[in-house]
Structures are given as C-alpha cells and as structure tokens.
N, C-alpha and C positions, 0 to 999 in steps of 0.2 A: 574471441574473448579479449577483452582490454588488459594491456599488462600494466601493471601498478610496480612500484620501486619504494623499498624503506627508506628514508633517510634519519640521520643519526645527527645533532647537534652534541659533542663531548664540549662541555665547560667545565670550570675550575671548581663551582659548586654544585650545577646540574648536568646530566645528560638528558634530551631529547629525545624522541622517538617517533616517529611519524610514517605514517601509510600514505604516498601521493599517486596519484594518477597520473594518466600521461599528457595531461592538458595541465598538469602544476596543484591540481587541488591536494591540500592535505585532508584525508579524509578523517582520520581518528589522531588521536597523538598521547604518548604516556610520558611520565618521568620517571626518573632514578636519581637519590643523592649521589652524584661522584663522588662526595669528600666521606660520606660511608664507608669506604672501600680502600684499603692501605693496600690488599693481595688483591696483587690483577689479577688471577683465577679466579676471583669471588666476583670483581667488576666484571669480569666477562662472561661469568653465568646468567652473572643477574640481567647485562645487557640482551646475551641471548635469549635469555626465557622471558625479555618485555618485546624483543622484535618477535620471538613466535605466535604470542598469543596476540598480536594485531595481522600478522598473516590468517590464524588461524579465524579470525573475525571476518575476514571478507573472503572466506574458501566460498568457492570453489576459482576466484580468484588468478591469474598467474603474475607473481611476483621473480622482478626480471633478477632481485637482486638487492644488495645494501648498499648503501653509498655513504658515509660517513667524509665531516667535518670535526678536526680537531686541531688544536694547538700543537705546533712543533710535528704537523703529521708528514708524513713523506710519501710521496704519490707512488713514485718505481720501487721503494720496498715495501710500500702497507705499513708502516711501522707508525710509531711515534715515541722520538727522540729528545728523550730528557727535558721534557716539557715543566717549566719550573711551578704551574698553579698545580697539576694534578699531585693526587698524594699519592702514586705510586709512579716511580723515579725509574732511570735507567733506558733503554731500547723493548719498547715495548713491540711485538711483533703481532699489532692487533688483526692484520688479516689473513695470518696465515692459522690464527687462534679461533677466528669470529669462522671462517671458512671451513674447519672441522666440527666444531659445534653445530653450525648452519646446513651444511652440503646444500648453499649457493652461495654467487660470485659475490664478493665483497671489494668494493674500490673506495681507498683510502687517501685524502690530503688535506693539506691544511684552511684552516675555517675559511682565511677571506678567499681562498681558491675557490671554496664551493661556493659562495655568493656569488663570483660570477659566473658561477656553470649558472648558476640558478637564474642570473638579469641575459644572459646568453639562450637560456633555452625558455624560461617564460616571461622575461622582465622587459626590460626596453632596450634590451640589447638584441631582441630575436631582428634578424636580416642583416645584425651588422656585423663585420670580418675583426674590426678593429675597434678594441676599447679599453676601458682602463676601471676597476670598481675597486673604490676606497672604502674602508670600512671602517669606523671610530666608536670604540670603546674605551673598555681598560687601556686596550693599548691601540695602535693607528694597522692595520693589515691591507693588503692590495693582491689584489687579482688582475693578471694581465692578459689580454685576448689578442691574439696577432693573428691574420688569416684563418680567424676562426676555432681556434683552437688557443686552452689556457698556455701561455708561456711554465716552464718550468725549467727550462735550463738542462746540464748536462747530470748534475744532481741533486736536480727536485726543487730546488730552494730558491729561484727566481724571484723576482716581482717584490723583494721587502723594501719598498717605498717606506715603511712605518719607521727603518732603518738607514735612507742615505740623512747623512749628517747636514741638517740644514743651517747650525752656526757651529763652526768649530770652536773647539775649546767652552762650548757651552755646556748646559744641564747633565749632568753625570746619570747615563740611560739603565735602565736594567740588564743589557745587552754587554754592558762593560767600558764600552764609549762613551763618548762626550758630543750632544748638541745634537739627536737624534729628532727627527721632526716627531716621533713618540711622544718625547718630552717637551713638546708645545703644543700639541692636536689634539692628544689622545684625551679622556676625561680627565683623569692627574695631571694631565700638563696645563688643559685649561686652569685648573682652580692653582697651578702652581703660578700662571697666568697671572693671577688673578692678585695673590701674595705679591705676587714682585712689582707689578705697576702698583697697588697701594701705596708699597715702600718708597716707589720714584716718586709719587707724585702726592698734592694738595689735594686729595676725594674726600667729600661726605657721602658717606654711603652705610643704608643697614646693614650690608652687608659686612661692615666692618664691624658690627658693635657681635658680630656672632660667634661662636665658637671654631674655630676653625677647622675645627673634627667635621662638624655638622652641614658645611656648605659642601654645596653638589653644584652639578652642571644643570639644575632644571632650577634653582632657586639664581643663577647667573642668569640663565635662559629670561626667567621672569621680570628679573631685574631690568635688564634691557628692553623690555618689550614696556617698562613703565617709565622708559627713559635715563636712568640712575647712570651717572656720566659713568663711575665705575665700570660696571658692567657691560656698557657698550664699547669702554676702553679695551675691555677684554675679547668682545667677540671683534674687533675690528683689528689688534695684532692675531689674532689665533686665524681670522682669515686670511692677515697677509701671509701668514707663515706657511697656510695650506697654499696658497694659489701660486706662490713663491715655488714651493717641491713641485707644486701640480705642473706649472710650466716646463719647470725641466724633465717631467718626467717625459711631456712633451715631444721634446726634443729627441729622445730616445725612441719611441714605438710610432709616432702620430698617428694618435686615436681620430676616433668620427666623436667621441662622448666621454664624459666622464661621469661616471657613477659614484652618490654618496649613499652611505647607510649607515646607520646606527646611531643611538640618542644622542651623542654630542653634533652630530650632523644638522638637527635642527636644530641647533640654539638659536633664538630670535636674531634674525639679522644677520647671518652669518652666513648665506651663501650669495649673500650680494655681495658681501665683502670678501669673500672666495674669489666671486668673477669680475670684481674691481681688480685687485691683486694680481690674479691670473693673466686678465689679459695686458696690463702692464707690464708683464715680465716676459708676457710669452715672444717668440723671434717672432719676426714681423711677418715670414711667410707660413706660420699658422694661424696669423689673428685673425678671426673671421670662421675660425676654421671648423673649432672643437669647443662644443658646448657641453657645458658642467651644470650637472641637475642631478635630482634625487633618483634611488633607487627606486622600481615600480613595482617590485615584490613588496607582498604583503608583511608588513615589520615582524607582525607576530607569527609566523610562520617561515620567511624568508631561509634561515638557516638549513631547518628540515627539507623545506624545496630544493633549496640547492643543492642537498648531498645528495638528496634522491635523483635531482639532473645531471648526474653524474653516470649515474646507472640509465638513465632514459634516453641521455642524447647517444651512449653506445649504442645501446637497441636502433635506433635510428638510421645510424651508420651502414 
C-alpha cells in the first residue's frame, strides 16, 4: 500500500492542507482562515478536523504522518515561537498539541526549511548533497542542505540568509536591525527599491504617477519587461543585492545550486541579474562552480510538498 504524508502550509492569513504522495503529488488540498483564530485551541481543532477529513478521503490509504511549514517554527521542539504575522502570540507547542489530537507523528519547522525538504526530495535538488534554496516573499527565507541533510544548527535556527546584514547601518528591518538583505529582496524591499532610486534619480515612469499603496512587484515585474528605465533600475539593484548575499553565502556551505522561489523571484529580468552579481563577487575558486536557477516544485503547491517531504524523506530513511 503507498504511504501518502499531510503537509501543512501555516501563513499569516492562510493555512494549507494538503494530502501528497510519495512521488510529490498533492492529491486534494483545503484551507483554513488563520487570522480567524485569536485561541490556538480553536486554530488547532479546526487544523486537525481539515487534516482528518483529507485522511479520511483516501482511506483505506496509509498516512505516514504530518509535516508542517510555518513561520518562526522550530524543528527540535515542534513549537512555534513568537511568530509576529500570526494572531495568536507567545510559544506555541503545535506538535505536541497537533500529536494528541492526531495519534500520528507530526514534524514541525520553519517555511523556507520545508521548501527545500521539498526541492531535496522532488525538485531539482533530488541526488544532490549540497545546496542552498532561497525563498522571496513577504520576507527573503533560506533553507540550507549540507550532506544531504537541512542545516539547523545547535538550536534550530540556522540558515536565516533573509537576515545577514547586507549594508550596514541601512533600512531599519523588522528583526530590529539595520540593512538586512530582507529589506532589499524581499517584496517590500523591492518596491522600497523602487521609492528610493526614484528619489536619486531623473526617471519618467507610470509608475510614478501611481499611488504608492497600490504598486506591487508584478506591476515592477511588468514594467521592466516593457522596458521603463525605472523599473529595470529596480530589478538590476535588487539583483545585485541578491547575488551579493548569494556569494557569500557561498563561501560558507559550497553549494552544487542554488534555488529561487516565490513571486518576487521572477520579476522580469531579475535572475540574470542575480547571476551577473553573483558571479562577480563570488571567490574565484567557486566561479564556475554553483549554478543559480529556479525552483522545480510546482509554485502552487510547492509549500504543502515540502512539509509533507519532511515526513516522506524519514520513511525513506
């Protein structure tokens, strides 16, 4: 009988839900509002009675297990720690809560970790020991693979690339810091990107005559792909900025790859100007070496793949 794995996407406004197989398919998937939910007992009913009734859709079925992504999660205690989008606050102790309700094994850590369980076990990472998957949103997240196995450090917290300070004494991060590559990659940092070369410089662009509430990263994305000097201003710093961190991250693990995912990742233009960047700065005995390209997980499912790869690559084991 094939064993199939939940996986769990927790976001700031959504949770996920997803039934995958052990080849990566997600076969069904539900939602839940997370910002519904002030009392984690409520969130965690409700999570567990959407993972039973997707169990209970493919009985007779065996499900090895749950594997959740979440912000601020913590691999060695299953928890999730003070995580500033959800709206219930403090050390939350989602595995040892999700595992009573459940009676099966629950393995918990943070989002960009499960992306590359997820590029590790069906994406472009399958055969390789060593790699590095970056993830750009809201905010910039990294998952690190060393011999095969995620990095996490001595407490859990490894791999926050989204977090070393790429100018010092720059952009005041949410972290508390100053000059976090957050605050130039991430989606708010591109359009913050975007405000500050305006101000340096002589641009005509629509994009200035807009609201500034209103502009995103796919209306930047667009802009550049129709040439608007602006806008390609913006993805040609936001690549050096990335290919900048990316080298040095380099220098720490040396990957075989490096993995991007998430919508600010393809703004027009922007990963050739990554691997301009990148191998520019990289030390000369890795140029040549470590190739920067997309994730190969599927965008819209990618997440749930991954937490459920978490539970499938133990089975493995």
């Amino acid at each position: 009988m094939e064993r199939y794995a939940i996986g769990v996407d927790i976001g700031g406004t959504n949770t996920d839900i997803g039934i995958v197989t052990s080849t990566g398919e997600c076969l069904s998937r539900s939602r839940i509002p997370t910002q519904q939910f002030s009392i984690i007992d409520d969130y965690v009913d409700a999570l567990s009675n959407g993972i039973k009734v997707l169990v209970e859709q493919y009985q007779p079925c065996e499900v090895s297990g749950v594997g959740i992504g979440a912000p601020n999660a913590h691999f060695y205690t299953g928890t999730i720690d003070n995580a500033p989008n959800l709206p219930f606050k403090g050390k939350i102790f989602l595995k040892k809560m999700l595992e009573e309700r459940l009676s099966m094994p629950v393995v918990v850590t943070n989002d960009a970790n499960a992306a590359a369980y997820g590029e590790l076990v069906f994406g472009g990472g399958r055969g390789m020991s060593d790699f590095i998957m970056l993830t750009l949103g809201t905010g910039v997240g990294s998952g690190i693979v060393s011999g095969g196995k995620v990095v996490y450090g001595h407490d859990g917290f490894a791999g926050e690339l989204g977090h070393v300070i790429t100018f010092p004494g720059g952009r005041l991060c949410t972290c508390g810091r100053h000059g976090c590559l957050e605050e130039y990659a991430s989606a708010r940092g591109i359009i913050k990107n975007l405000w500050e070369l305006a101000a340096q410089g002589n641009y005509s662009s629509p994009l200035l005559e807009m609201d500034k509430s209103a502009v995103d990263c796919i209306m930047i994305s667009n802009a550049a792909a129709q040439g608007d000097s602006l806008a390609k201003a913006v993805v040609e710093r936001t690549g050096f900025v990335l290919g900048l961190a990316l080298a040095n991250a380099v220098a720490v693990t040396s990957p075989e790859a490096i993995f991007l995912m998430g919508g600010p990742a393809r703004l027009h233009g922007l990963l050739p100007e990554i691997r301009k960047s990148f191998e520019n700065h990289l030390l000369t005995s890795y140029k040549g070496k470590v190739e920067v390209r997309f994730s190969e997980l599927d965008a819209n499912n990618a997440a749930i793949v991954g937490a459920a790869a978490m539970v499938l690559a133990e089975e493995c084991k």
